[in-house]
ROVOTI-318717 format. One line per field, with one value per residue: x, z, y of N, C-alpha, C in turn. Coordinates in steps of 0.1 Angstrom, whole numbers, plus 5000, padded with zeros to 4 digits. Atoms other than C-alpha are relative to their C-alpha. Layout:
N
n.u = [X;...]
n.w = [Z;...]
n.v = [Y;...]
ca.u = [X;...]
ca.w = [Z;...]
ca.v = [Y;...]
c.u = [X;...]
c.w = [Z;...]
c.v = [Y;...]
***
This chain:
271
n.u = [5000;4994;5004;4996;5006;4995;5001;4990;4997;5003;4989;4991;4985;4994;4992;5004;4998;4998;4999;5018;5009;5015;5006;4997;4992;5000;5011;4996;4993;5007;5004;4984;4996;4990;4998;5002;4983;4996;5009;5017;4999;4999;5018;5002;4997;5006;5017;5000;4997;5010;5013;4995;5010;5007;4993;5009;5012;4998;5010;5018;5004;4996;5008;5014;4995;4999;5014;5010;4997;5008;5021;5002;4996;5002;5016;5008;5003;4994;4992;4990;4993;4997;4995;4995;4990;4992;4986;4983;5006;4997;5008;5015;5009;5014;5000;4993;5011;5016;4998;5006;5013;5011;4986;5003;5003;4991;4993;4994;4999;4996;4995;4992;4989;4989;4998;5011;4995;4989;5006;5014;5001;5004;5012;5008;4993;5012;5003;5005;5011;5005;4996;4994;4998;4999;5000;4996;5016;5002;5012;5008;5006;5007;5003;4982;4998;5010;4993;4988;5004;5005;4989;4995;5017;5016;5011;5007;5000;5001;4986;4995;4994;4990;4993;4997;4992;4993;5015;4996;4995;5012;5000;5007;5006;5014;4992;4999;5015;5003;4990;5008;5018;4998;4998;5010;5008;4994;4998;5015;5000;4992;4988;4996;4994;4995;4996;4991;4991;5000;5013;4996;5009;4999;4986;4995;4982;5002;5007;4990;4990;5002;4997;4985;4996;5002;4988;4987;4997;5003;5013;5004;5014;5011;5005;5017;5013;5006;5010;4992;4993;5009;5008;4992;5012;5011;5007;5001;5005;4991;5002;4995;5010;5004;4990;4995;4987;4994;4993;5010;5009;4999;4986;4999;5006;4984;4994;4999;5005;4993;5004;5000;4989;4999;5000;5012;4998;5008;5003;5020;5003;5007;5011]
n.w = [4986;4999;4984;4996;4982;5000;4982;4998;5003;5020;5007;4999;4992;5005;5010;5011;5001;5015;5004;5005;5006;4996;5013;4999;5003;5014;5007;5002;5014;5008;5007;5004;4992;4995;4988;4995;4994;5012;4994;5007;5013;5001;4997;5012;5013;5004;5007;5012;5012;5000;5005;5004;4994;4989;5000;5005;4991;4988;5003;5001;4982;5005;5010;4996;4987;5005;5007;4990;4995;5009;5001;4988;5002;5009;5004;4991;4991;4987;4997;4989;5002;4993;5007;4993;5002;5012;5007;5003;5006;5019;5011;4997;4985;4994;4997;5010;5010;4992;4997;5015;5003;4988;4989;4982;4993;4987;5004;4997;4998;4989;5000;4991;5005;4998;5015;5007;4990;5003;5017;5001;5001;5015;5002;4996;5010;5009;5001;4989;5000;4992;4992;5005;4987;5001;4993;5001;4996;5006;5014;4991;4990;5004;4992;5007;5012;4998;4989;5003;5014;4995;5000;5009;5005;4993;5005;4999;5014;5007;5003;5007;4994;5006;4995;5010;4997;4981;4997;5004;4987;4991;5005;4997;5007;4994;4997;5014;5007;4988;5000;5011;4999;4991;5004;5005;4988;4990;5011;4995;5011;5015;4997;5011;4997;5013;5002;5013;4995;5012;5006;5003;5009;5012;5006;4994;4992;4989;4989;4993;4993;4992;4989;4998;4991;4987;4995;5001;4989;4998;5000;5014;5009;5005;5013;4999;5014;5006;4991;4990;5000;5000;4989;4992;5005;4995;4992;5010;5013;5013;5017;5009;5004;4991;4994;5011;4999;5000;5016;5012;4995;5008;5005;5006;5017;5010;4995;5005;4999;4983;4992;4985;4996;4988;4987;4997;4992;4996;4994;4993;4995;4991;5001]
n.v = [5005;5015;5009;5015;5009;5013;5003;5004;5017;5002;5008;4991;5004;5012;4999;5009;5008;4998;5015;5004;4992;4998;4996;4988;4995;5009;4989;4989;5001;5005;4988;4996;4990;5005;4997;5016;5002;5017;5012;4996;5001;5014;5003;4998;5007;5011;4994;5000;5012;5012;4993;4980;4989;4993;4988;4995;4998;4993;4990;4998;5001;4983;4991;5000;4990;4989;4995;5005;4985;4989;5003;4997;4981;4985;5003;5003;4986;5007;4991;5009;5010;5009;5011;5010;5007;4990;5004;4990;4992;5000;4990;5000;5001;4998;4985;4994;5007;4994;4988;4994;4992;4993;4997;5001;5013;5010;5015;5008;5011;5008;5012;5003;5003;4988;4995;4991;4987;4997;4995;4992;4985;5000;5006;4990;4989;4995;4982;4994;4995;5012;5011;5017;5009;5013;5006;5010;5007;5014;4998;5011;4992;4991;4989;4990;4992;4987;4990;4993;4994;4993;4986;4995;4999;4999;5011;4994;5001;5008;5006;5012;5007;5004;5011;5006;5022;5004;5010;5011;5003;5010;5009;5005;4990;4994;4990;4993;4992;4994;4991;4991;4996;4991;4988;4992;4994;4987;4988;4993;5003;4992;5005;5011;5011;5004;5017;5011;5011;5009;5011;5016;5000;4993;5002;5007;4997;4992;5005;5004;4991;4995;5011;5000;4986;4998;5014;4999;4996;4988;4998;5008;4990;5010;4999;5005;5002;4983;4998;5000;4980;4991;4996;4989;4991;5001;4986;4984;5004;5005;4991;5007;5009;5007;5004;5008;4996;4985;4995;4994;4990;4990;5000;4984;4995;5000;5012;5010;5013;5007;5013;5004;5012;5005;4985;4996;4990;4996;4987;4999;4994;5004;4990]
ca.u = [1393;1407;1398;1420;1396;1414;1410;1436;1454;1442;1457;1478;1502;1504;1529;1523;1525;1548;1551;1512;1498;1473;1441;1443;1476;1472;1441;1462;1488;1467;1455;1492;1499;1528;1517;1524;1554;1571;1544;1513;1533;1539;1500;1490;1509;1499;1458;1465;1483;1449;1427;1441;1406;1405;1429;1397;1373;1396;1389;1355;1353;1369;1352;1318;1331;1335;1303;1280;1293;1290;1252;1251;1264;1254;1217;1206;1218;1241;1266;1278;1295;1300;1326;1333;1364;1378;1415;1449;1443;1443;1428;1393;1386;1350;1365;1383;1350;1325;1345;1349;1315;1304;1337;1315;1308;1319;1334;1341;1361;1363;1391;1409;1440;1473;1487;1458;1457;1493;1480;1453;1469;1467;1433;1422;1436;1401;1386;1383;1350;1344;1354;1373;1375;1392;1381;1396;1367;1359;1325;1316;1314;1284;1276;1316;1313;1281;1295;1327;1311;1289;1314;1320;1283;1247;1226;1199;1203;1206;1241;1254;1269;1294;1301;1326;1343;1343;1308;1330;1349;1323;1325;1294;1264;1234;1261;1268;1231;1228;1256;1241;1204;1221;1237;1211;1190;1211;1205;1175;1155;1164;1200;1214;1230;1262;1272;1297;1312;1326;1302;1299;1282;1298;1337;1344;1386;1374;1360;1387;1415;1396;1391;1432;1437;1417;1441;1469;1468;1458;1422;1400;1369;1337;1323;1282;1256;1239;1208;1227;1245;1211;1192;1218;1190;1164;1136;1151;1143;1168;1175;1181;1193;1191;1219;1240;1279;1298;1309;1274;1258;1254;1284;1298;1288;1320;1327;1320;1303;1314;1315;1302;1324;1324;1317;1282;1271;1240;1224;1192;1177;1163;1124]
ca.w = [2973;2984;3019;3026;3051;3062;3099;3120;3116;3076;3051;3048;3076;3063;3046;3009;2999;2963;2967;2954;2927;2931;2910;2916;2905;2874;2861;2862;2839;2818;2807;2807;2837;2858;2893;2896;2906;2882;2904;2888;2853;2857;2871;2840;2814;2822;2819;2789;2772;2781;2776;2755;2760;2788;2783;2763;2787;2813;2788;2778;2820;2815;2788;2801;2833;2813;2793;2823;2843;2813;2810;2846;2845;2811;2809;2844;2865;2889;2907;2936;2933;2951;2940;2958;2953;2925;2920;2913;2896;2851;2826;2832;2868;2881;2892;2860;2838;2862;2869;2829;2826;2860;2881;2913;2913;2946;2944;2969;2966;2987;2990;3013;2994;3007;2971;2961;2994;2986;2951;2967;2963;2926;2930;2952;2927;2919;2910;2928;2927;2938;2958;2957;2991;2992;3020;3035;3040;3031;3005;3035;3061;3045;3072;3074;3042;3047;3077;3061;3026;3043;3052;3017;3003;3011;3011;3012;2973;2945;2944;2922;2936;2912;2917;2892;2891;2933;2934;2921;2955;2975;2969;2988;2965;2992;3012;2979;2972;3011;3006;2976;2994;3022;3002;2977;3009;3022;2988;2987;2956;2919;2931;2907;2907;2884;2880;2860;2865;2847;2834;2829;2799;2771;2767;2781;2780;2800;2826;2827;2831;2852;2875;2873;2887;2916;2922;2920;2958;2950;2963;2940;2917;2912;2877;2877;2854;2840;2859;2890;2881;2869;2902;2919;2901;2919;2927;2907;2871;2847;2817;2783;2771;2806;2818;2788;2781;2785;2749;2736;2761;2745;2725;2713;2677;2652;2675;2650;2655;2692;2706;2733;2759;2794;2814;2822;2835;2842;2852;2873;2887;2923;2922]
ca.v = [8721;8688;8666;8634;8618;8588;8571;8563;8527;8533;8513;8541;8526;8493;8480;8470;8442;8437;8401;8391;8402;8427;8435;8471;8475;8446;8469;8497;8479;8467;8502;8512;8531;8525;8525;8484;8461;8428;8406;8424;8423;8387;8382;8403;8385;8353;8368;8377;8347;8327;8358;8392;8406;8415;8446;8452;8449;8469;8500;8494;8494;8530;8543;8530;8551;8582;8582;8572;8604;8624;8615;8619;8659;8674;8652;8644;8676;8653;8674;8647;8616;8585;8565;8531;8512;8537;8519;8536;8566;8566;8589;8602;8596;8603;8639;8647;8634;8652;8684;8693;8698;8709;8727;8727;8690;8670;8635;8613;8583;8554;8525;8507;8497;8511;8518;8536;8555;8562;8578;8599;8630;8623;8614;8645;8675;8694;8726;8752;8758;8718;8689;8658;8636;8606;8580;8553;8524;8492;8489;8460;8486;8508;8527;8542;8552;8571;8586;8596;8606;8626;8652;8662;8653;8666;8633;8662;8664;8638;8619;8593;8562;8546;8509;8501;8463;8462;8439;8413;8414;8402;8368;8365;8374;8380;8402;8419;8429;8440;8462;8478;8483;8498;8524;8532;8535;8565;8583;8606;8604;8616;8598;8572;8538;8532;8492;8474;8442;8416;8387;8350;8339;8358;8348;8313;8321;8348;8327;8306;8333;8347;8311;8307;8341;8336;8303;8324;8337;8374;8387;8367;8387;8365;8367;8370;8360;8393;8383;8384;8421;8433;8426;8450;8472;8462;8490;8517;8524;8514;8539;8526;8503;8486;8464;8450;8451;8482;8484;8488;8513;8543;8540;8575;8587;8572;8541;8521;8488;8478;8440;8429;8414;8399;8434;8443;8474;8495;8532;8536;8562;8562;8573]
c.u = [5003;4995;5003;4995;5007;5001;5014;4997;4993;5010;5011;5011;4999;5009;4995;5008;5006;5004;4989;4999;4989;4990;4997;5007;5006;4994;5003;5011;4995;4994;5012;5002;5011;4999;4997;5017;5003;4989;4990;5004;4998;4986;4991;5002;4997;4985;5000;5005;4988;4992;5008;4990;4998;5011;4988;4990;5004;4997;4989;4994;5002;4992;4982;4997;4997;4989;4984;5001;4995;4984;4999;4997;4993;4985;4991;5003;5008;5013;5007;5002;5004;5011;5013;5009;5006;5013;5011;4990;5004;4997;4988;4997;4990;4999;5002;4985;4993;5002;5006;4991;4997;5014;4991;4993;5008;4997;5009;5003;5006;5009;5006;5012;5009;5003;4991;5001;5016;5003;4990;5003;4998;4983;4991;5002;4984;5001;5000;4987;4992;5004;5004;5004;5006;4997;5002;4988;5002;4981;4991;4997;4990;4998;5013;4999;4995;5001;5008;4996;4989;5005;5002;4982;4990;4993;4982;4998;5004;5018;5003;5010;5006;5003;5008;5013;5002;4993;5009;5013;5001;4997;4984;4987;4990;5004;5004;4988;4998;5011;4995;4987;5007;5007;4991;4987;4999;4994;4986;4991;5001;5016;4998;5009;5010;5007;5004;5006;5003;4989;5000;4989;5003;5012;5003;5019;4999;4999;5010;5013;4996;5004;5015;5000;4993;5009;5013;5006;4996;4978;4990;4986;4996;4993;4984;4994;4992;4985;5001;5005;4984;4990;5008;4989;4992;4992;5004;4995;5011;4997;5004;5011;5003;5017;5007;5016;5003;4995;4983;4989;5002;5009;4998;4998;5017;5004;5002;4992;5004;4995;4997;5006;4992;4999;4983;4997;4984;4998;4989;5004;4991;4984;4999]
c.w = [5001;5016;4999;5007;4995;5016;5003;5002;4987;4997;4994;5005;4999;4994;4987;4994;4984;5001;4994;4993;5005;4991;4999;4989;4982;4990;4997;4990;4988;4994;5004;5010;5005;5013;5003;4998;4984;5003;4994;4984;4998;4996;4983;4989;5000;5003;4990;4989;5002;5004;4993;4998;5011;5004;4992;5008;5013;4991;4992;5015;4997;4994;5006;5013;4996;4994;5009;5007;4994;5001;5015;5004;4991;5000;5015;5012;5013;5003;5012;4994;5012;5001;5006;4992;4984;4995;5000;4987;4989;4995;5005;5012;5001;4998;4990;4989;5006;5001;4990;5000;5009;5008;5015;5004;5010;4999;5014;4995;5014;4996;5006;4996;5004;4990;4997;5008;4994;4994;5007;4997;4981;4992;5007;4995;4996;5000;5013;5008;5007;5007;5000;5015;4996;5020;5005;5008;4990;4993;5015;5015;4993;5012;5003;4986;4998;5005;4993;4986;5001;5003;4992;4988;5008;4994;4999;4983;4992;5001;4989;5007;4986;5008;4988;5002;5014;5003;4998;5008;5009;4991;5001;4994;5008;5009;4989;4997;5013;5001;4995;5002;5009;4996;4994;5010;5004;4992;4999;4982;4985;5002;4987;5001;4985;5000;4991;5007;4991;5005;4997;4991;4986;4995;5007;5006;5013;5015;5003;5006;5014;5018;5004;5005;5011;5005;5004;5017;4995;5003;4987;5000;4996;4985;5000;4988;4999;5009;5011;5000;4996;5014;5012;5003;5008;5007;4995;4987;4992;4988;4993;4997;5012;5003;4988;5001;4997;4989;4995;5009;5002;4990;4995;4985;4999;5009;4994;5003;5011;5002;5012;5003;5011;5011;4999;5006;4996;5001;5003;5007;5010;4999;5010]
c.v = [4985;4999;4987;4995;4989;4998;4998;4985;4997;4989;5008;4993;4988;4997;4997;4992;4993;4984;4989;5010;5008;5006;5014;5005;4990;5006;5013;4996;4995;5013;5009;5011;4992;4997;4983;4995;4983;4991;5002;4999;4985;4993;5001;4994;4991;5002;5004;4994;4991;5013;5013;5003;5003;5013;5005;5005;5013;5019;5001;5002;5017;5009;4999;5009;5014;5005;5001;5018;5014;5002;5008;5019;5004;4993;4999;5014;4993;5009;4995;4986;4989;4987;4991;4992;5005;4996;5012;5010;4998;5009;4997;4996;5006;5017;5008;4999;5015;5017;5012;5006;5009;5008;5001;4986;4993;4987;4996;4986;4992;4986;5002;4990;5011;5010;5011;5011;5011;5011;5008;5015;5006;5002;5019;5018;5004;5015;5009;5005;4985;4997;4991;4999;4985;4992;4987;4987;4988;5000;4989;5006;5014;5015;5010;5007;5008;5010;5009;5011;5015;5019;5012;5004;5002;4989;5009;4998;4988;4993;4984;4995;4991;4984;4991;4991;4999;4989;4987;4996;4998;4988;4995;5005;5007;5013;5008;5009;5009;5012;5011;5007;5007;5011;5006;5007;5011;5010;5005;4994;5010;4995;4989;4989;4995;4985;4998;4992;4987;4987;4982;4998;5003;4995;4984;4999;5008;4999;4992;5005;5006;4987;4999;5010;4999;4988;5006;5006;5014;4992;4995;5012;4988;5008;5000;4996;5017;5000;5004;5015;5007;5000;5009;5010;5001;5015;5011;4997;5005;5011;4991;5000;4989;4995;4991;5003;5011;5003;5008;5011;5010;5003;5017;4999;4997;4990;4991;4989;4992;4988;4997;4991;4998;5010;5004;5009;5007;5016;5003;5010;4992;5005;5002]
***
């Protein structure tokens, strides 16, 4: 079953825009897809002549995506999904992760990028036995989202809310945390909170590529301190091993010895 919710005057009927980089469609070349223009290659290449980790971090973002979900499905019994500002579709999406294990898990995502829109029918391909919704919404209008997500999910039952690299598109951090209480709010309890975002504190190149890239005229991503991404948390209870970088939380058996980078990320339960 599939459900395109999208309003009218979406970002659907905008134009898009291939003259600005965008970090959508930069994060999608950077883990080697195609759905970006020469401007995002450009963007990209100069982020990675003054950082080549951060094609690292974009799949340790991924992979910490994949293994979070998993947990989610085969250990916690999660069978809905929430998942704000989701990007151009890659390997392993939420629905493809979730609907392996579980075929009647439902997954909404929400973004309000045309491109992506564009891409939803890629995005909303599920089982038959589940649900995939895509919704068009901005992460700064909560209550739309509820509304719309609603449709697809029973807030009656536990859901997982997925916030992976969007926080870091609210520039503003007290609006940022108010975003996040008003969602986990919605969620009943036994619900769950997934957080990653990149970090300040760990890679200094990092920080500076990053600072140039918001100069360059695309949508700028703010960098937090780990204190700062862990009080997203607040009021749930944190599984182990708490809020640390991707790479090292839960790593899979035969990973090897993982580094921690510049991405931080989380998984609490609501009590």
């Amino acid at each position: 079953m599939s459900d395109p919710s999208t309003t009218p005057g979406s970002a659907a009927q905008q134009k898009i825009d291939t003259s600005v980089p965008h970090s959508a469609r930069i994060w999608n070349y950077w883990l080697g897809g195609k759905d970006n223009y020469p401007v995002d290659e450009r963007a990209g290449d100069a982020y990675t002549a003054v950082f080549p980790g951060i094609v690292t971090i974009a799949r340790g973002s991924r992979a910490f995506l994949r293994r979070t979900i998993t947990h989610l499905v085969a250990e916690e019994g999660i069978r809905q999904f929430l998942d704000i500002g989701t990007g151009l579709p890659t390997a392993d999406n939420t629905h493809e992760v979730a609907q392996r294990l579980a075929p009647e898990a439902r997954i909404v995502y929400v973004d309000n990028d045309p491109m992506v829109l564009a891409h939803a029918r890629a995005l909303l391909y599920s089982t038959p036995e589940g649900a995939t919704a895509y919704v068009d919404a901005d992460v700064l209008d909560p209550d739309t989202v509820l509304s719309a997500a609603a449709r697809t999910l029973d807030f009656g039952r536990p859901v997982a809310l997925v916030l992976s690299n969007v926080l870091g598109h609210v520039p503003d951090y007290d609006r940022a945390r108010s975003v996040v209480s008003r969602l986990v709010d919605a969620l009943p309890s036994g619900s769950f909170l997934s957080v990653n975002d990149g970090s300040r504190g760990v890679d200094p190149d990092f920080e500076r590529a990053q600072d140039a890239y918001n100069e360059s005229g695309a949508a700028p991503y703010v960098l937090r301190t780990v204190d700062r991404i862990t009080a997203f948390f607040d009021g749930l209870e944190l599984l182990e091993p708490g809020v640390v970088p991707v790479t090292l939380w839960r790593p899979e058996a035969g990973a090897g010895d993982p580094e921690p980078i510049g991405e931080h990320g989380g998984l609490a339960r609501k009590p």
